[in-house]
C-alpha positions in Angstrom: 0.0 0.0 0.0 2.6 2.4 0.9 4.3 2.0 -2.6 0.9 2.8 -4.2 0.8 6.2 -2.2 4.2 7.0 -3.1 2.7 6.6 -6.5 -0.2 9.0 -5.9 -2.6 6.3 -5.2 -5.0 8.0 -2.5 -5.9 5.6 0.3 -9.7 4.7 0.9 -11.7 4.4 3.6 -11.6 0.3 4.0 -8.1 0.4 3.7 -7.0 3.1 6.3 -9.4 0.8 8.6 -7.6 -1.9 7.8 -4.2 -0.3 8.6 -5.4 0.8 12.2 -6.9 -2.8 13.0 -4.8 -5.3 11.1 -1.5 -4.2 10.2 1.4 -5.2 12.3 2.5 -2.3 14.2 6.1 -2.2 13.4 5.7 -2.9 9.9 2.8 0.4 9.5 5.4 2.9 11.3 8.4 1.4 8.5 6.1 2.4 5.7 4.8 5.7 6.9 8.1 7.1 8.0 8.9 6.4 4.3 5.9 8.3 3.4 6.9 11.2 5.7 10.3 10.7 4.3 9.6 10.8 1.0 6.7 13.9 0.5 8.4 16.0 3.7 11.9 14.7 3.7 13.8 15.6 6.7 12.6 19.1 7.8 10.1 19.6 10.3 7.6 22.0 11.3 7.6 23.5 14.9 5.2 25.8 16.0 4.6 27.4 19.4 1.5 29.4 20.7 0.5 31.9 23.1 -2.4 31.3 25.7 -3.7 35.0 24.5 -7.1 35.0 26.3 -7.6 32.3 28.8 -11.0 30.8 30.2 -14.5 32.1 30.7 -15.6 30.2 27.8 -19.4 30.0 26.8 -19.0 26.7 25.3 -19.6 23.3 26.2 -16.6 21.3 24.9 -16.5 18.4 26.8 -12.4 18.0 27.4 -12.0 21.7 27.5 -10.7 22.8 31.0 -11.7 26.9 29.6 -15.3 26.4 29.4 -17.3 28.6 32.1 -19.5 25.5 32.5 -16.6 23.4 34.2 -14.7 24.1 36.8 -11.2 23.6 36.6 -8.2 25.5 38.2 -7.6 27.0 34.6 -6.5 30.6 34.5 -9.2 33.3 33.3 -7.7 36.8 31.9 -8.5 38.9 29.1 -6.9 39.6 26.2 -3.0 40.0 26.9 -1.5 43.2 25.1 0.0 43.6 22.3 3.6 44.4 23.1 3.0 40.8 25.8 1.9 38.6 22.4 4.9 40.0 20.2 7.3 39.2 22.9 5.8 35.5 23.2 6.1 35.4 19.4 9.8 36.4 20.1 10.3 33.6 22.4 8.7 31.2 20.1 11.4 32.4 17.3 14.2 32.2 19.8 12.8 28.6 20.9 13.5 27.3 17.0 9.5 27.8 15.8 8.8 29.1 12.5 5.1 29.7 13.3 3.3 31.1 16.0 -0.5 30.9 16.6 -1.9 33.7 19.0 -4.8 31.4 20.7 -7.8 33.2 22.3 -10.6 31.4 24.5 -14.5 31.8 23.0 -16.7 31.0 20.1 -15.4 33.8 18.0 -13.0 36.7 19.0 -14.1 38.0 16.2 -16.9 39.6 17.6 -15.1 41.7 20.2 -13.6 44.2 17.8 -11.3 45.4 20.2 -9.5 42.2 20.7 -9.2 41.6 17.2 -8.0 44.7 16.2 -5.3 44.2 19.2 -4.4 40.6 17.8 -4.5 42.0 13.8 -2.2 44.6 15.3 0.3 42.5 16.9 0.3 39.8 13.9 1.2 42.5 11.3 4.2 43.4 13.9 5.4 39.9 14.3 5.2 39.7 10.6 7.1 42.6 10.2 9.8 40.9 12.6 9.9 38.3 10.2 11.8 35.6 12.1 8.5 33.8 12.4 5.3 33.3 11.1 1.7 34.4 12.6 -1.0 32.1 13.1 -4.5 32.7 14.6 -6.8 30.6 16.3 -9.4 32.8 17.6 -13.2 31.1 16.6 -15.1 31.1 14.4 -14.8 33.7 11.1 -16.7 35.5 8.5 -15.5 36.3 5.0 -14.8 40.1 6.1 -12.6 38.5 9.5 -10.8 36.5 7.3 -9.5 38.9 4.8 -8.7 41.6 7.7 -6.5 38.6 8.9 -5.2 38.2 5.6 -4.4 42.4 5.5 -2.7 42.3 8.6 -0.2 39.2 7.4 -1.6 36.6 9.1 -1.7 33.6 5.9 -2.6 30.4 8.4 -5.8 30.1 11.1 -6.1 27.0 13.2 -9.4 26.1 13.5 -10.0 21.9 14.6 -12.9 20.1 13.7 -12.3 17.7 16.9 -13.8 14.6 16.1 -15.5 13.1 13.1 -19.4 14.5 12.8 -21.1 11.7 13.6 -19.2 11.4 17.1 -19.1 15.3 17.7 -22.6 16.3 19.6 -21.0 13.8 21.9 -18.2 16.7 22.5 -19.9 19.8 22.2 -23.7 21.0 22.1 -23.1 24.4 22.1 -22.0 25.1 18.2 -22.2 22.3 15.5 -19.6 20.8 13.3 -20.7 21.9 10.7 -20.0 25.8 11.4 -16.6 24.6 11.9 -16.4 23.7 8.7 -18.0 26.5 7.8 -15.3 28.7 9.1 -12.4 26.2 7.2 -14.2 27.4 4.2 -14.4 31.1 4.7 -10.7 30.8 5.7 -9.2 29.1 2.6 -12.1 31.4 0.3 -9.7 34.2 1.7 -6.4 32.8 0.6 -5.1 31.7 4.0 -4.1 28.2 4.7 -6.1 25.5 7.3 -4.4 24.6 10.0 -7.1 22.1 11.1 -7.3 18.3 12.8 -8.7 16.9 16.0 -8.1 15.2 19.8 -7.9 11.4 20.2 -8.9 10.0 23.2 -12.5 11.3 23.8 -14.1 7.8 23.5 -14.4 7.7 19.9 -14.1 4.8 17.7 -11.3 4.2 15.0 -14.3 4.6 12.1 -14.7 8.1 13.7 -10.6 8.8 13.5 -10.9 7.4 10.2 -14.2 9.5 8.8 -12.2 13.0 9.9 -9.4 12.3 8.3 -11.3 11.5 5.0 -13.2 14.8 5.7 -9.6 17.0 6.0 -8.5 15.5 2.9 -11.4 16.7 0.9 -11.3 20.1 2.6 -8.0 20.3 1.0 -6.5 21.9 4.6 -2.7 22.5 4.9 -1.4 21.1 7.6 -3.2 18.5 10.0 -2.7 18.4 14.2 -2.9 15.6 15.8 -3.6 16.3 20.0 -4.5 13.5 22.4 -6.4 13.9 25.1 -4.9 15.2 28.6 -7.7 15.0 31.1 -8.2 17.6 33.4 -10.2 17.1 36.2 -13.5 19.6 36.4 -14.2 18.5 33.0 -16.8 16.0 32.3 -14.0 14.1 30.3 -11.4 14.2 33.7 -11.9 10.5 34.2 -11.2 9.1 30.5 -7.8 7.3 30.7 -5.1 8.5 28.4 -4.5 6.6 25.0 -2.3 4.1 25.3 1.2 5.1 23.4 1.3 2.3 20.5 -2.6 3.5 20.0 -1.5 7.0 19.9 1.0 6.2 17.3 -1.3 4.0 15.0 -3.3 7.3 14.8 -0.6 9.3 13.5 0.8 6.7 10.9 -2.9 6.2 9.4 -3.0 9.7 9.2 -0.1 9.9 7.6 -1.3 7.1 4.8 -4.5 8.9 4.2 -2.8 12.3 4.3 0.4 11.8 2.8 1.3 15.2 1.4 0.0 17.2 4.1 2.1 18.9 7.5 0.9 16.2 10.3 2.1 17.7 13.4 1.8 16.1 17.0 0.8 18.6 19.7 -1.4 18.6 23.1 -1.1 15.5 25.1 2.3 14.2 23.2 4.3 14.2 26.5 1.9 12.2 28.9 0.3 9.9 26.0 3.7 9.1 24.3 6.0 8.8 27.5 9.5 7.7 26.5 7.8 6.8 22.9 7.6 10.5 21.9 10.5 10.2 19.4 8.7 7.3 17.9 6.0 10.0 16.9 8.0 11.3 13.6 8.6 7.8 12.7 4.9 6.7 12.7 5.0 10.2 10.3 4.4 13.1 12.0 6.3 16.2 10.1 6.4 18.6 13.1 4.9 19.1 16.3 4.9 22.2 19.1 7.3 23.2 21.5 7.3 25.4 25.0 3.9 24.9 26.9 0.0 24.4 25.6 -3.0 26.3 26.3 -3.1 25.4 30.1 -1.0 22.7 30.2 2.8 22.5 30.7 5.3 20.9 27.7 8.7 20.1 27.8 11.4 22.4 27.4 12.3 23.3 23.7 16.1 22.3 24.3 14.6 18.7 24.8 13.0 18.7 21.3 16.0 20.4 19.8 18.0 17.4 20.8 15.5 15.0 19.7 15.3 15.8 16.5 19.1 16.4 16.2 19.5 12.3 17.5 16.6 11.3 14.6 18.9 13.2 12.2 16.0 15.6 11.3 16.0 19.6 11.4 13.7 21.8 12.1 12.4 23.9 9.2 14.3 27.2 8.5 13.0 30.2 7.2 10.3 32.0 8.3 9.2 33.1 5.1 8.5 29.6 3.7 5.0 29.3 3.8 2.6 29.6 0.0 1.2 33.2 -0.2 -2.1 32.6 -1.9 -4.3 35.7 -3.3 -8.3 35.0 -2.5 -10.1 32.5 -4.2 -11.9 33.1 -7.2 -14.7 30.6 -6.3 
């Protein structure tokens, strides 16, 4: 199989459930690391992010220690200021990133034009920096949100679908899936790449890992995260037991089968889920992942990364400058 999607060969649905149920373990992550090899060869993406606007969430996302309908020990503060979001975006850069996604709490910062014209404001600084590049993750978008982005230098958004959307109302109740597919849209209608994938661990079944993947390959997005769920406690998903590694790894390597040209990074929950595996994460074929710490949980310090990659003989991507520069679509 592996041959036939060096080939070009996409992978169907009954064959990527195959790979997660059948295929011997070792014998998957040989293959996709050639994959990764040969589509990504040995650069790889890291990204870091800045906890911009923290907790006091509306929404009802079940693993989500930010919602205002759990309580958790999470930290709740406004949007930080701008000169405090270029100085993460610094640290990022000085960390070895070569993106950097300012990451507010809420349905849609959008809507609070102050804050967004705070956060359009510091990404046209960072990108006049231009030792890294700047990312948003801030909600939901319209067409008019998205091309302000676009103005200010901002050419990727995050936005994850989760889960697949037959599992989703499971995981939130409070907005559908399909509005966040909606805002994928609007954001690749306005030229700017997709940053967009989904948490593993919520109790969903391998059809459901399976069905999303299939639906980010026909949304054509860029560049696919892969987070595992940490549980916190005061969330109604603080019991759920963390993946086990091998499990955790299958995920990424049918990713990588089903999304073989795509940026698969690994993100939240690599350091608890993976343990001493974490390594293994890039052979399975993951093509970056994020350093310094999450939203409100702690990672690893970059230096330990740094050295990882250097003892896998891999490197992290140089040049902040490297990502496409698309003009709006004409659709």
């Amino acid at each position: 199989m592996a041959d036939d999607v060096l080939s070009g060969a996409p992978v169907g649905r009954g064959e990527a459930l195959w790979l997660a149920a059948e295929a011997d373990f070792e014998t998957l992550l040989f293959h996709a690391d050639r994959v990764r090899g040969h589509f990504c060869g040995n650069a790889v993406h890291l990204c870091a992010i800045v906890n911009a606007k923290s907790g006091a969430c509306s929404e009802d996302c079940a693993f989500c220690s930010q919602s205002a309908r759990h309580r958790t020990d999470a930290s709740v503060y406004p949007l930080l200021a701008k000169a405090a979001i270029v100085a993460a975006a610094h640290d990022g850069a000085a960390a070895g990133a070569d993106r950097f996604g300012i990451v507010t709490s809420g349905e849609s910062t959008c809507r609070n034009r102050r804050d967004f014209a705070v956060i359009c404001e510091a990404a046209d600084e960072i990108e006049a920096r231009g030792d890294i590049r700047a990312c948003c993750s801030i909600g939901s978008l319209g067409a008019d949100d998205a091309a302000r982005l676009f103005a200010a230098g901002v050419r990727r958004i995050h936005h994850n679908l989760e889960t697949s959307a037959r599992f989703y109302p499971q995981i939130c109740t409070t907005h559908s899936h399909e509005s966040r597919v909606e805002t994928v849209r609007t954001a690749k209608a306005a030229g700017l790449e997709v940053c967009c994938g989904g948490l593993f661990g919520l109790g969903e079944t391998w059809e459901d890992r399976v069905d999303l993947a299939l639906h980010l390959r026909e949304l054509d997005v860029d560049s696919v995260p892969i987070n595992f769920l940490n549980p916190v406690a005061g969330t109604p998903l603080g019991d759920r037991p963390l993946l086990a590694p091998r499990e955790a790894l299958r995920v990424v390597a049918v990713y990588r089968f089903l999304l073989p040209t795509r940026e698969i990074k690994v993100c939240g929950g690599r350091e608890v889920t993976l343990r001493d595996l974490q390594s293994w994460m890039f052979r399975a074929g993951a093509s970056g992942t994020m350093v310094g710490n999450y939203l409100t949980t702690t990672g690893r310090p970059a230096a330990a990364d740094l050295q990882m990659l250097r003892d896998l003989g891999l490197v992290p991507r140089s040049g902040a400058r490297s990502s496409l520069h698309r003009g709006p679509s004409s659709a």
